[in-house]
C-alpha positions as CSV (number, residue, x, y, z in Angstrom):
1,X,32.1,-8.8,-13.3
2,X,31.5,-12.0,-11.8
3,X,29.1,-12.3,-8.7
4,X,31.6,-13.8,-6.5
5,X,34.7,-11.1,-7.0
6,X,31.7,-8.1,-6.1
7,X,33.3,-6.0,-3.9
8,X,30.4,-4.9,-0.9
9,X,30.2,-1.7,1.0
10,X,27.8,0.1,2.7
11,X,27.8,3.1,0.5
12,X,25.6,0.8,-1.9
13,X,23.0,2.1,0.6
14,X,23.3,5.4,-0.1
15,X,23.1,5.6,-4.4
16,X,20.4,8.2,-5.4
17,X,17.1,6.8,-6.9
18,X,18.9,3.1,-6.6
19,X,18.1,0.3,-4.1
20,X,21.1,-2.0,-3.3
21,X,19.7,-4.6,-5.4
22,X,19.4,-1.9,-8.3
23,X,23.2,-1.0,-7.6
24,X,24.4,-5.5,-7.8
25,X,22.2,-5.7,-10.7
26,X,24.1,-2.9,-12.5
27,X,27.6,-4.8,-11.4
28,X,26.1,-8.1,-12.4
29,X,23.2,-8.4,-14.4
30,X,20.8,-11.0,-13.7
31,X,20.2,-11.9,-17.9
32,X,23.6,-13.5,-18.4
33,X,22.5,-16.3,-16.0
34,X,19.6,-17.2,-18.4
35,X,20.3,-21.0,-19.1
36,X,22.8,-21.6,-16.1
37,X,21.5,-22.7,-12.8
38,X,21.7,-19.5,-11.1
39,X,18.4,-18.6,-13.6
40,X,15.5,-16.9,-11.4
41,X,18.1,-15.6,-9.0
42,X,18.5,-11.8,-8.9
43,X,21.5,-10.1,-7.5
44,X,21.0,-10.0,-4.3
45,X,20.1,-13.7,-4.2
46,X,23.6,-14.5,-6.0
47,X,25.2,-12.4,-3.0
48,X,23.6,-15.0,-0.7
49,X,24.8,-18.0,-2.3
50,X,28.2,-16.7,-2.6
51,X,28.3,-16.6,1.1
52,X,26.3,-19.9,1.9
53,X,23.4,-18.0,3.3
54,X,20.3,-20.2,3.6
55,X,17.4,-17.9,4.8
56,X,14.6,-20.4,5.2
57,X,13.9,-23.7,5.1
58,X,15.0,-26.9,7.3
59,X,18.9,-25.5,7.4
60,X,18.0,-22.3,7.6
61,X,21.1,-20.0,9.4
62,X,21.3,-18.3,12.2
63,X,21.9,-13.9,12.0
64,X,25.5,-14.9,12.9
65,X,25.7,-15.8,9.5
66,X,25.7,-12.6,8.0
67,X,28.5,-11.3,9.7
68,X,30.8,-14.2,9.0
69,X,32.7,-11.5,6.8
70,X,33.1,-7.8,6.1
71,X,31.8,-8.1,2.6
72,X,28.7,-10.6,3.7
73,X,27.6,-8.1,6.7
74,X,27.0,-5.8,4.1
75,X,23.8,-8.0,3.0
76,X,22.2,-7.8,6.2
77,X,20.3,-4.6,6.0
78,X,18.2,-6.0,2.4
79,X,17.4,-8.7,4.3
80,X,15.8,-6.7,6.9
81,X,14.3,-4.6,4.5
82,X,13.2,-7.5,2.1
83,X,11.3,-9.6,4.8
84,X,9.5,-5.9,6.0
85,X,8.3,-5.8,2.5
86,X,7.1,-9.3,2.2
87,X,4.8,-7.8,5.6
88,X,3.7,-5.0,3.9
89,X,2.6,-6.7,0.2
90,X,1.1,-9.9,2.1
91,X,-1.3,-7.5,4.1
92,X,-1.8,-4.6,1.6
93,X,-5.1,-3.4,0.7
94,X,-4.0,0.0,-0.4
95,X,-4.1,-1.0,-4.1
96,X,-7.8,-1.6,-3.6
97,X,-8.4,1.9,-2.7
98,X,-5.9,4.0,-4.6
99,X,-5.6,5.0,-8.5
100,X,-2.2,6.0,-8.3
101,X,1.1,5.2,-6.4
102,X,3.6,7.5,-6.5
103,X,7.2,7.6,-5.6
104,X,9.6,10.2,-5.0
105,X,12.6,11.1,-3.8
106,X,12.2,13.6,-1.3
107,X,9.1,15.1,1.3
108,X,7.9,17.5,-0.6
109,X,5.4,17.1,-3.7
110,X,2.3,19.1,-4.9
111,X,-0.8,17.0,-6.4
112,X,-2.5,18.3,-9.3
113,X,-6.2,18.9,-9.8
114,X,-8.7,19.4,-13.0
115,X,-12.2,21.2,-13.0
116,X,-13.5,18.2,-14.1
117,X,-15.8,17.8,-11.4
118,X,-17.0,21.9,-11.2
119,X,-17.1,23.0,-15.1
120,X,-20.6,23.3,-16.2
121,X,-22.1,23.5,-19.8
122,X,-24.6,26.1,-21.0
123,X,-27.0,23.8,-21.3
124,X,-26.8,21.8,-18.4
125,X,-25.5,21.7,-15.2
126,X,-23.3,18.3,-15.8
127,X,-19.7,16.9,-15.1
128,X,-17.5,16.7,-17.9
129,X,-17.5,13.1,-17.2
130,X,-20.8,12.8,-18.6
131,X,-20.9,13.2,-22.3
132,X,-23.3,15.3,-24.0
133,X,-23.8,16.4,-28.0
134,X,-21.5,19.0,-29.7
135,X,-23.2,20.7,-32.7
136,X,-21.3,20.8,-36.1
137,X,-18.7,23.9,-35.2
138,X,-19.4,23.7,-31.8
139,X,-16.7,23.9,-29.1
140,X,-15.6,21.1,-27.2
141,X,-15.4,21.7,-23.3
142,X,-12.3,22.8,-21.7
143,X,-10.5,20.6,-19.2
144,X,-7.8,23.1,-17.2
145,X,-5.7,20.9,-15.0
146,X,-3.6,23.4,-12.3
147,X,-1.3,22.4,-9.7
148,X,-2.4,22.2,-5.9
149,X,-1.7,24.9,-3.7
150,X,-0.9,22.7,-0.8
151,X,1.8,20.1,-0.1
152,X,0.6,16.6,0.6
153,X,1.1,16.1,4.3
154,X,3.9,12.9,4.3
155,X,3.7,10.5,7.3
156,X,6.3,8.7,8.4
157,X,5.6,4.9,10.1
158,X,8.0,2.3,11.2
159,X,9.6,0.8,14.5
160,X,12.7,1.4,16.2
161,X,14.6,-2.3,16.0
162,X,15.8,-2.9,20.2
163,X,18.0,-5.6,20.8
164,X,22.1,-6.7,20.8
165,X,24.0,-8.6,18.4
166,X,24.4,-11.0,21.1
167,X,20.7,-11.7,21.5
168,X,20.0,-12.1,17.6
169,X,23.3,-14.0,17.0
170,X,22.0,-17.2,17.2
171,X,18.6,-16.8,16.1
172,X,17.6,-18.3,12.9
173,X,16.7,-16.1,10.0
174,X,13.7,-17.5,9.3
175,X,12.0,-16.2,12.8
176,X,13.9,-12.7,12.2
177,X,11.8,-12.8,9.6
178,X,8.5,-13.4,11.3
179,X,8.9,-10.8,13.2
180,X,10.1,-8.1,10.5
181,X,7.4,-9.3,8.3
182,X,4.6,-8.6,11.5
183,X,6.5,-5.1,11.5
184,X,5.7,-4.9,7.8
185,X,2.2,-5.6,8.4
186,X,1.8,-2.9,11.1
187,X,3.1,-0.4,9.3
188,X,0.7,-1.2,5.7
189,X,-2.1,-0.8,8.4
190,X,-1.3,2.4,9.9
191,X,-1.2,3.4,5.9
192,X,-4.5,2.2,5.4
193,X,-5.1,4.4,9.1
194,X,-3.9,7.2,6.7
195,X,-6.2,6.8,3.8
196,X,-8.6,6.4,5.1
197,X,-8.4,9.5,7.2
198,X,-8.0,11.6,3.7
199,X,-10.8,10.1,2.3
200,X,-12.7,11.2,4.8
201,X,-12.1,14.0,4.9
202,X,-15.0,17.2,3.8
203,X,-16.8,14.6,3.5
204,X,-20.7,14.7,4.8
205,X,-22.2,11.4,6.0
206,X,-25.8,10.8,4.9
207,X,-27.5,9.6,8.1
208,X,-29.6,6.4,8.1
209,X,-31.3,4.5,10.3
210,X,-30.0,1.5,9.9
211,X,-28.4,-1.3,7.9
212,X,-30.4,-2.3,4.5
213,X,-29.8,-3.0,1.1
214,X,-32.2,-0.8,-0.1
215,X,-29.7,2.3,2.1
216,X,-26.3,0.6,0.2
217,X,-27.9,0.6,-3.1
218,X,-28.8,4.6,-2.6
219,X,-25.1,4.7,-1.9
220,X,-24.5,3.1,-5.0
221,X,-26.4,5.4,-7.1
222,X,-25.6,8.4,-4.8
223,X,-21.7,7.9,-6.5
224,X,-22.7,8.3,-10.2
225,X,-21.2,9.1,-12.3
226,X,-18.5,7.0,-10.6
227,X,-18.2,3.6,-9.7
228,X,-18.9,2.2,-6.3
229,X,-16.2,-0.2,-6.5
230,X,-15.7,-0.2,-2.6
231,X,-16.9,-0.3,0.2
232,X,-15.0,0.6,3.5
233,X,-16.7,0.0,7.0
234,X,-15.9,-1.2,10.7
235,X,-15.8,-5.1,11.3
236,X,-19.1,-4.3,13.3
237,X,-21.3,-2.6,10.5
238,X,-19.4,-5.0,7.5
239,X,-21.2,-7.8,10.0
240,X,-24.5,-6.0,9.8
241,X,-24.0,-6.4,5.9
242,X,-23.2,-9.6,5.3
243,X,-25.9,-10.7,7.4
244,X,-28.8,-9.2,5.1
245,X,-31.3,-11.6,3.3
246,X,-30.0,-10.0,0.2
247,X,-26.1,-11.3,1.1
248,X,-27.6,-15.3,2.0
249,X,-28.3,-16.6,-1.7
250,X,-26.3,-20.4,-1.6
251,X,-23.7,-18.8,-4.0
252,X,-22.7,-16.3,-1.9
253,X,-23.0,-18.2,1.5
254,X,-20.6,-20.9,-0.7
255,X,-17.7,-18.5,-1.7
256,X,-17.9,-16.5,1.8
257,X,-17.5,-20.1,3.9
258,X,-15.1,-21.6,1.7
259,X,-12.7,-19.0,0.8
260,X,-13.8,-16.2,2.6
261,X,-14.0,-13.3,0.2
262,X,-17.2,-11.1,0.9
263,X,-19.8,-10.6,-1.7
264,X,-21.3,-7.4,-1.2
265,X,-23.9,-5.5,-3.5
266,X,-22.8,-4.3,-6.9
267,X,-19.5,-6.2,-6.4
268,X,-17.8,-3.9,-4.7
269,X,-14.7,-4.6,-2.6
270,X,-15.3,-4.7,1.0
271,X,-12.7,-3.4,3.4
272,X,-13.1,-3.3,7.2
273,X,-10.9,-1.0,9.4
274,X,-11.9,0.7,12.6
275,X,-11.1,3.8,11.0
276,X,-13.9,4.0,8.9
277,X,-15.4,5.3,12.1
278,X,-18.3,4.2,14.0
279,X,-21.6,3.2,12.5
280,X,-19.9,4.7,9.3
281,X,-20.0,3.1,5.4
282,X,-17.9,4.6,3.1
283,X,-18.4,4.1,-1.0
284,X,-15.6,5.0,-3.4
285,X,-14.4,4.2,-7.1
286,X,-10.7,3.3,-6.8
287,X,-10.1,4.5,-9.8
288,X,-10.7,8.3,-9.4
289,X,-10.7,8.9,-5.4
290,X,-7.2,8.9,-4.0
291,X,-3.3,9.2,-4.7
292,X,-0.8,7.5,-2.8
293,X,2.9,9.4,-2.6
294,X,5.5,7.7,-1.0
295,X,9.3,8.8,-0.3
296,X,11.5,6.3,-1.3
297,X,11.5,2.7,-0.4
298,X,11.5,1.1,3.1
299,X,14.7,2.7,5.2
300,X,16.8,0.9,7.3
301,X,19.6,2.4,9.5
302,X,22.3,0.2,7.4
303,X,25.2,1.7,9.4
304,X,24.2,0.5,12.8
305,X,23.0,-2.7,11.4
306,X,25.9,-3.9,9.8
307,X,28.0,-2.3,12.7
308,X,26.1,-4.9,14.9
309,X,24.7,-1.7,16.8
310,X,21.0,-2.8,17.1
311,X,20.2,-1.2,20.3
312,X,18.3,1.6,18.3
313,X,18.0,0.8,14.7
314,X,15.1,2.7,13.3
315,X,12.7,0.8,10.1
316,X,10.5,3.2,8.4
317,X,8.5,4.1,5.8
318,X,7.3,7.6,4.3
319,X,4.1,8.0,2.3
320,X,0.6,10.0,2.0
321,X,-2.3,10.5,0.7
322,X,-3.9,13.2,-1.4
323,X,-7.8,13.1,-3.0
324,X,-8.0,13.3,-7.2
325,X,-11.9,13.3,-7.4
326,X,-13.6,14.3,-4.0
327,X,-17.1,13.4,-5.6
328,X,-15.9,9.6,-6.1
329,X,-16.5,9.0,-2.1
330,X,-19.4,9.3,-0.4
331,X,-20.9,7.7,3.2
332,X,-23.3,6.9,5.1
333,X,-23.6,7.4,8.8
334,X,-26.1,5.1,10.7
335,X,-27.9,7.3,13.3
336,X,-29.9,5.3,16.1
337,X,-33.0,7.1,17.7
338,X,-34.0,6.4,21.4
């Protein structure tokens, strides 16, 4: 089926486990354009062009656009949703902190758990992530892994969209966009609110008097036999840090004023969020501490949207956050005498 005879309707919306770009790709796959000019377009992209819809740049159209047609409103509600995922991959740090991202389709969804962390040899009190001998016939330790009792607790963030067709209708796209993308943004950091939270969670601060390098690298070996790969503080204490002698070698001071990425001891990534709580440094390894579980992709009210009826057109996203290894986070809590 050519791109241009594609008949739209909002039921493409509302295929299970598809996205409306995963439903056009299925009526016109994006490989038979390899060679042409439409190359590097997907189908969605296609569905713009057909119409003459320029989203950004110097002749950028307005919203009115859009709704030109029947078939062309019908594109609207991606674009919402594409330019509130541009907002939430340009400002997420979630990848940084999580070992696994999962989607599914629904709000329900039990983690699983291992005794990785508890199981003890006769020998030794050790992890099982630390190796030790096995004599010749020995038996090799068991590793059970059970599901978890309790549901992962799913969060839902977004923003209501409040206006009239006639007050978007001759807006250009490409400020839409601006503001979608800012919503996008918002809602990645009320994640990262999330995570944060989790990690936290049953977990007991070591109290210190203050900020030092000698006091992060205890936290650093404190995470063994994980890796400190990051470290998540307040703006106020990830000041503190970057401020010791340790942090002012010319190297670092050269990649911190020119591009400014941190450098913090043992490499590890340093995120900031006021939800690290006060006077509180938080070491994880990214690799075992946390799973992220979302519900689908971002939803858009499609049916008011391409109806025109803005007034209360909700954006949202789904998602939370369950802990794999609860030894692979640890903290520090600085405690000022008078």
């Amino acid at each position: 089926m050519d791109f241009d005879n594609i008949k739209l309707e909002k039921g493409m919306y509302n295929v299970c486990n598809k996205s409306f770009t995963n439903v056009l790709e299925e009526l016109d796959p994006s490989e038979k354009y390899k060679g042409t000019n439409l190359e590097g377009l997907d189908a969605y992209q296609r569905q713009l062009k057909r119409f003459g819809i320029k989203v950004s740049g110097p002749r950028c159209d307005t919203v009115e656009k859009f709704f030109s047609s029947a078939d062309s409103s019908v594109l609207f509600p991606e674009f919402i949703a594409r330019a509130v995922k541009q907002g939430i991959h340009s400002n997420d740090v979630l990848p940084y902190i999580t070992a696994a991202r999962t989607t599914i389709d629904g709000i329900d969804y039990r983690t699983i758990t291992s005794n990785l962390e508890s199981s003890t040899s006769k020998k030794k009190s050790t992890s099982n992530l630390e190796a030790y001998p096995i004599s010749e016939g020995g038996t090799l330790p068991s590793v059970s892994v059970t599901t978890n009792s309790n549901l992962v607790h799913l969060l839902k963030h977004g923003r209501v969209l409040s206006s009239t067709y006639e007050a978007l209708r001759f807006q250009n796209l490409d400020v839409l966009a601006v503001i979608l993308r800012k919503i996008g943004a918002d809602i990645v950091n009320e994640q990262l609110e999330d995570a944060i939270t989790v990690i936290k969670s049953n977990l007991t601060p070591t109290n210190i008097q203050s900020v030092s390098y000698a006091e992060l690298l205890q936290l650093w070996a404190s995470i063994k036999p994980y890796h400190m790969n990051v470290i998540i503080t307040t703006y106020d204490v990830a000041r503190q840090i970057l401020a010791l002698d340790e942090m002012r070698d010319s190297n670092a001071g050269l990649n911190f004023q020119g591009t400014g990425k941190d450098i913090t001891p043992v490499g590890a990534k340093l995120i900031c969020s006021n939800s690290a709580g006060t006077n509180t440094i938080i070491g994880l390894d990214k690799e075992c501490a946390i799973q992220m579980i979302q519900s689908g992709d971002v939803t858009i009210d499609y049916d008011k949207v391409i109806d025109r009826q803005l007034e209360k057109a909700a954006i949202s996203v789904t998602a939370g956050f369950s802990k794999i290894f609860s030894n692979a986070c640890k903290s520090l809590k600085i405690v000022t005498t008078a």
